[in-house]
N, C-alpha and C positions, 0 to 999 in steps of 0.2 A: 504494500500500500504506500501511495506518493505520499511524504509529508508534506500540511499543509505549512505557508508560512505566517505563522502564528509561533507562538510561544510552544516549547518543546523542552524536556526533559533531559538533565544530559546523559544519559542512559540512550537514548533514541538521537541523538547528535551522534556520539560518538556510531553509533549502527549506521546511520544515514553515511557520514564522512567515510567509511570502513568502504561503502558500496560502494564511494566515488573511488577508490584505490589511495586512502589513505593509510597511513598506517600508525599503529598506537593503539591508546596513547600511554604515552611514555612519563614517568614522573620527570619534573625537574624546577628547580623552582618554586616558586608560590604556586602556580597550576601548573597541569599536567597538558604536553601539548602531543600534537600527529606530525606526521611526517612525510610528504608526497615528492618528491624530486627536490625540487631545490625550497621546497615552501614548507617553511614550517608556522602553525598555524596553536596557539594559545586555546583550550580547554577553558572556559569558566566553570568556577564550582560552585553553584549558586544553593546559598543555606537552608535557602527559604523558595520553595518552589521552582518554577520555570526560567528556563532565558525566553526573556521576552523579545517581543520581533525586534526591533530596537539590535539590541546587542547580538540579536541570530544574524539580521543584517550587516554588522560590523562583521563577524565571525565569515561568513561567508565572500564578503570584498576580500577579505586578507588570504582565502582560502581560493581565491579566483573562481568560483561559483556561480554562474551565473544563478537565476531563479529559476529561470525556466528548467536547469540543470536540476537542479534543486526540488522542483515540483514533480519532474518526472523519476525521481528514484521509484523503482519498483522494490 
């Protein structure tokens, strides 16, 4: 199932980034990040519920994602 882009659990981040051929994640630091060729891309660990679109947004620009990429994970 595509995730929508909405607020997402990071549990289902990390799944979704996995499919794109990322790989991780890896501890290091304050968060733990993935790793795809030359991009490495920051994990938030968020305490209190979801990353919201807002910050999935960020995460995605730094991960070069498009949405539409994004939308059609199966």
């Amino acid at each position: 199932m595509a995730p929508a882009f909405g607020p997402i659990n990071q549990r289902e981040l990390v799944r979704c980034m996995r499919l794109l051929g990322f790989e991780g994640p890896f501890s290091g630091g304050k968060h733990p990040f993935m790793i795809k060729g030359d991009l490495t891309v920051t994990i938030p660990n968020p305490h209190r519920g979801d990353i919201g679109r807002s910050l999935l947004s960020r995460i995605l620009r730094q991960a070069d994602i498009a949405r539409e990429d994004w939308e059609s994970i199966s």
